[in-house]
C-alpha positions in Angstrom: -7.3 5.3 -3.6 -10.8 6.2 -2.7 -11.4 7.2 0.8 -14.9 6.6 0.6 -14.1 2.7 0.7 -12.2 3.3 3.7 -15.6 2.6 5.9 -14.6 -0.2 8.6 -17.1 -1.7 10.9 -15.9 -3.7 13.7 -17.6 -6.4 15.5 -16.3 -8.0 19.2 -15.9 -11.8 19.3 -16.4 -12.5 23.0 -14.4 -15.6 24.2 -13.7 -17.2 27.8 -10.2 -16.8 27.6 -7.9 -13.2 27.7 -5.8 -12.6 25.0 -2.4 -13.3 25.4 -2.6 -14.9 28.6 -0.5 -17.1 28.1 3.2 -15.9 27.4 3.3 -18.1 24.6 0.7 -16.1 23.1 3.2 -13.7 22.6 4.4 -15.5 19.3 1.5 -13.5 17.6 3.0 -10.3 18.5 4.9 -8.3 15.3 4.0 -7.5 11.9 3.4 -10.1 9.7 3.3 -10.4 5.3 -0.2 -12.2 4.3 -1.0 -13.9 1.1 -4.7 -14.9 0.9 -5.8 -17.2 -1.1 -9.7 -17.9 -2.5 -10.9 -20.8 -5.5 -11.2 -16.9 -7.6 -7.7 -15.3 -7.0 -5.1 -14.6 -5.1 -4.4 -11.1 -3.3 -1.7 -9.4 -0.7 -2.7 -8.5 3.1 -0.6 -7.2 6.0 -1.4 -7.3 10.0 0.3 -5.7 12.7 -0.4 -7.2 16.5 1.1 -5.5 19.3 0.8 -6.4 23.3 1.0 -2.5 24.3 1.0 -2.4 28.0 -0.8 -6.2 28.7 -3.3 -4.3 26.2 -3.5 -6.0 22.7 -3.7 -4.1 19.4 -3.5 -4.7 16.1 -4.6 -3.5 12.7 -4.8 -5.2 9.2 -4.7 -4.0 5.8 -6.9 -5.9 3.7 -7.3 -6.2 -0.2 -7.9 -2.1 -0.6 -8.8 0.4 1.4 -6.3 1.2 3.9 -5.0 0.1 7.2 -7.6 -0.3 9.8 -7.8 -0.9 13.2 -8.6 -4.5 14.7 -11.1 -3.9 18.3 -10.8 -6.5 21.0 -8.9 -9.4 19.7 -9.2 -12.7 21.5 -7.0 -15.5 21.7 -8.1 -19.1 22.9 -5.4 -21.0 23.0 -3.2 -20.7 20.4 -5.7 -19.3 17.8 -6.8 -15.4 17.4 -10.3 -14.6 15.9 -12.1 -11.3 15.3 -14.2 -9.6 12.6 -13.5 -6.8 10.4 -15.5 -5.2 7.4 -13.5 -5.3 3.8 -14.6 -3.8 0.7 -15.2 -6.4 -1.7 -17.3 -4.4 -3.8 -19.1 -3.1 -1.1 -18.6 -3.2 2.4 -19.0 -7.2 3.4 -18.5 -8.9 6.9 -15.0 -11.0 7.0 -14.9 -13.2 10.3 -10.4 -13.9 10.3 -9.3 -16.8 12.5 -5.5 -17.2 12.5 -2.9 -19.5 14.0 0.7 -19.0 14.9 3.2 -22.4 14.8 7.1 -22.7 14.0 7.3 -18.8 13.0 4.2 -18.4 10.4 0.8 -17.7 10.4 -1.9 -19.5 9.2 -5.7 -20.1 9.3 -8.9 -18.5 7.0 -10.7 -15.9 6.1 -14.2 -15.8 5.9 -16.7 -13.2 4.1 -20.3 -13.3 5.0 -21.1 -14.4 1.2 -19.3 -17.4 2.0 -16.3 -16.9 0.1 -12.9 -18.4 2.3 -9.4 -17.4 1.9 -6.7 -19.6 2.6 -4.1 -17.0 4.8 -0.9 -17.7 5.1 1.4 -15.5 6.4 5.3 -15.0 7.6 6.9 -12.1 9.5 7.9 -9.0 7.9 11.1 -7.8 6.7 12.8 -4.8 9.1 14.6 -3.9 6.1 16.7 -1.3 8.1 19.8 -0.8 6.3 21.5 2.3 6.0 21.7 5.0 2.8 23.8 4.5 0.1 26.8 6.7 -0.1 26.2 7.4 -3.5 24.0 7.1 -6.1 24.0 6.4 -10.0 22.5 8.9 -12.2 19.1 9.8 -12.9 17.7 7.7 -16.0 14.6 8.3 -17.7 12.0 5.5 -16.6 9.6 6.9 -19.6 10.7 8.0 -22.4 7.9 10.6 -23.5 7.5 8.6 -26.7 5.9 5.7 -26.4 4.8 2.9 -23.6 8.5 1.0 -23.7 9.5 0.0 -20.6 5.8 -0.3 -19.3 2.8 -2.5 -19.4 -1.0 -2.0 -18.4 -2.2 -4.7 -16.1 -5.4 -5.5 -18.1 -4.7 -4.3 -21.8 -8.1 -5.1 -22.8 -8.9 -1.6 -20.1 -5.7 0.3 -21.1 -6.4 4.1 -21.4 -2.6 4.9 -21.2 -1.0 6.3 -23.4 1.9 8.7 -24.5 1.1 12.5 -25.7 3.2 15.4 -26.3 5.5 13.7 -23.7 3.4 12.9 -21.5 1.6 9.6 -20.1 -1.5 10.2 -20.3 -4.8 8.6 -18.9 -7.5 9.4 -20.7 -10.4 7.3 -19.0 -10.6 5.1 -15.5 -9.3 2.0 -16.5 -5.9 -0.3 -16.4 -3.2 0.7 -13.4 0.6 0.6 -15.5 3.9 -0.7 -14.2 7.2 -0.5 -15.1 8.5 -3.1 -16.3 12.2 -2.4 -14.8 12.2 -4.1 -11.2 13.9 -1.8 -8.6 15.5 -1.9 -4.7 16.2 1.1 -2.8 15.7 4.4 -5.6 15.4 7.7 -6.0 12.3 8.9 -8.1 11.3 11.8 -9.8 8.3 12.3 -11.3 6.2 14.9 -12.4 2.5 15.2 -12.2 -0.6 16.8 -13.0 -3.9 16.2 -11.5 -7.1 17.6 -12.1 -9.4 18.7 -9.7 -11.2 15.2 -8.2 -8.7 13.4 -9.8 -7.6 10.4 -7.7 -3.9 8.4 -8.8 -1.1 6.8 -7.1 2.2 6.1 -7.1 2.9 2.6 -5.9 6.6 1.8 -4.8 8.2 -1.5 -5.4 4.4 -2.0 -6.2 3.5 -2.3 -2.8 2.9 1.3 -0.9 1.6 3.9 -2.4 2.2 7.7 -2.5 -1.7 9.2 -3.2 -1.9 11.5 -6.1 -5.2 13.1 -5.7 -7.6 15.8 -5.4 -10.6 14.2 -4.4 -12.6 15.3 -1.2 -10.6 13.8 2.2 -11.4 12.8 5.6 -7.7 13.2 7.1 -4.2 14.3 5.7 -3.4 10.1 5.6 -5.3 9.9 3.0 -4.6 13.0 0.7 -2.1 14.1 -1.5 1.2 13.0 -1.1 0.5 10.6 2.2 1.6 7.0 2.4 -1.9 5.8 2.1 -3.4 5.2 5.6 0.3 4.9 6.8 2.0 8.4 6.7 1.0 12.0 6.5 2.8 14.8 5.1 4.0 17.2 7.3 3.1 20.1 5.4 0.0 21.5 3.9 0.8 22.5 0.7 -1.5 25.1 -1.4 -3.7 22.6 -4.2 -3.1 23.1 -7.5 -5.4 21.1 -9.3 -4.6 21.1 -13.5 -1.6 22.2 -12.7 2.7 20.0 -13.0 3.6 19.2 -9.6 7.1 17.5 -8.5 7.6 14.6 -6.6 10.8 13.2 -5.7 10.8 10.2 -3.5 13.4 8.3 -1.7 13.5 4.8 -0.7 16.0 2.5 1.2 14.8 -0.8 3.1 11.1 1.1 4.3 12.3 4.6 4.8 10.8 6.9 3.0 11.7 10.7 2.2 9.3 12.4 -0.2 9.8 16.2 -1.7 6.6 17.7 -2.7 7.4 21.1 -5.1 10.6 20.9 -2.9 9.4 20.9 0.0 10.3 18.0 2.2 6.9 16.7 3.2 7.8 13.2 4.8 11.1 13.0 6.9 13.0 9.3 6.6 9.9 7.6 8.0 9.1 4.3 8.3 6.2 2.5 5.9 5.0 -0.3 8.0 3.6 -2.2 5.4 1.8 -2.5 2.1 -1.1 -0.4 1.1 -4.1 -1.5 -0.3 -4.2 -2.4 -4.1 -0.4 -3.6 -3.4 0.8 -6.2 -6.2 2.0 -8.8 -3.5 3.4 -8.9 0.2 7.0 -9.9 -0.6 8.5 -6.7 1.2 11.8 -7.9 1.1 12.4 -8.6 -3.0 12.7 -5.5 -5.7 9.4 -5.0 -7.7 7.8 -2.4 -10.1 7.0 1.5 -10.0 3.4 1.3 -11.0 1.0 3.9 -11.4 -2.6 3.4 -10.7 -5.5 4.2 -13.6 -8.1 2.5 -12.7 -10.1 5.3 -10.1 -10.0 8.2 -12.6 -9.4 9.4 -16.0 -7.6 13.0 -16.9 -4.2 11.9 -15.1 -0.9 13.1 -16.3 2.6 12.0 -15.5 5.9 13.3 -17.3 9.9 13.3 -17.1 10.3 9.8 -14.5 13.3 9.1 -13.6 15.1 6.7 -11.6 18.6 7.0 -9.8 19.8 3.8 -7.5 22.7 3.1 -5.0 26.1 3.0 -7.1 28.5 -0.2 -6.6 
């Protein structure tokens, strides 16, 4: 996912009242699964509010990009408001007034354009559970072949294809997905990215690994990070043009991802979805999907898929 779109101005809302005041304020606290909705689509969000210290915080991850940080909440009453800046083809103004009652989340979303989104929005999933004890074995999720078993999102933009065993795209275009659902998994995959070459690998189609060798700000953002979310312990030598391994593991949100071997990210926590994720349903089995649509000259091979035994 391009960093470059990852630009977030902030703008205070300043209201008579302090936020959270009012211990029933409290109910905002948590993380919380969005679905926004506007008269041209519909499209995933995430926000997380915490009362660190009598000290509000919270970030939201918005359409794309990745997980920012909100800047002075304020609550007035039992309503939040605050403005961030989202990319919706370039940076635009969104003014987000939310309401908390019986448990969910509700209220708008405003860009500066005048497009509104209809939020709605229930708590997230802890989806703590621990490992399987075993686990079946590997199956190919590609076949080298042929597209079986996948599907573009926009055929009429599809540049994937399979070569010489490979899936190949040739040009920016459709993202894939598998069209096997999956829970907890292992993955292995195998990957080649050129140099500026910007991919991802979204799990259960809703947080994504980065595959890329474009220019970065931070290591959250780079190859093999959670996007915006997690960084890779390691800083492993690029190899741009040349087959890299991952292999990824995923139970509830726990992640444990392998780079070339090397563990890179330890069993930790993804706290929500990333931006471009297919919904905010954390808690039901989706796709693998792999994203096209940045740039062209991405190559994936030998996907496989190994999940708990019964």
């Amino acid at each position: 996912m391009n960093f470059r779109r990852c630009v977030v101005l902030f703008a205070v809302l300043t209201l008579g009242s302090p936020l959270f005041a009012a211990a029933g304020d409290r109910a905002f606290d948590g993380r919380w699964d969005l679905t926004v909705k506007t008269s041209q689509e519909t499209y995933p969000s995430w926000i997380e509010i915490k009362d660190a210290s009598g000290t509000p915080q919270a970030r939201v991850q918005g359409q794309v990009s990745s997980v920012h940080p909100v800047k002075d909440l304020k609550v007035d009453g039992s309503g939040m408001i605050f403005e961030t800046s989202e990319w919706f083809g370039k940076p635009t103004k969104v003014t987000w007034k939310l309401a908390v009652k019986n448990g969910r989340l509700s209220g708008t979303q405003t860009r500066e354009d005048g497009t509104e989104g209809r939020i709605a929005g229930v708590r997230a999933p802890a989806l703590k559970r621990p490992a399987p004890k075993s686990w079946t074995k590997a199956e190919p999720l590609f076949n080298g072949k042929d597209l079986a078993g996948w599907k573009p999102d926009n055929e009429a933009t599809n540049h994937w294809k399979a070569e010489s065993g490979d899936l190949v795209n040739e040009t920016p275009g459709a993202n894939i997905q598998s069209t096997r659902k999956v829970n907890d998994f292992k993955l292995h995959v195998e990957y080649n990215c050129p140099q500026g070459g910007n991919s991802g690998i979204y799990l259960r189609g809703r947080y994504e690994v980065q595959v890329a060798y474009e220019p970065t700000n931070d290591e959250f953002h780079g190859m093999g990070a959670v996007y915006g979310f997690l960084a890779p312990k390691l800083r492993l030598p690029e190899k741009p043009g040349q087959w890299e391994t991952f292999d990824i593991t995923l139970v509830g949100r726990y992640v444990t991802i392998r780079r070339d071997g090397m563990l890179t990210i330890d069993n930790q926590e993804i706290p929500g979805i990333t931006g471009g994720a297919l919904d905010s349903r954390e808690a039901e089995p989706n796709v693998i999907y792999i994203q096209g649509d940045h740039t062209g000259g991405m190559k994936y091979r030998n996907i496989t898929l190994a999940v708990p035994a019964r």
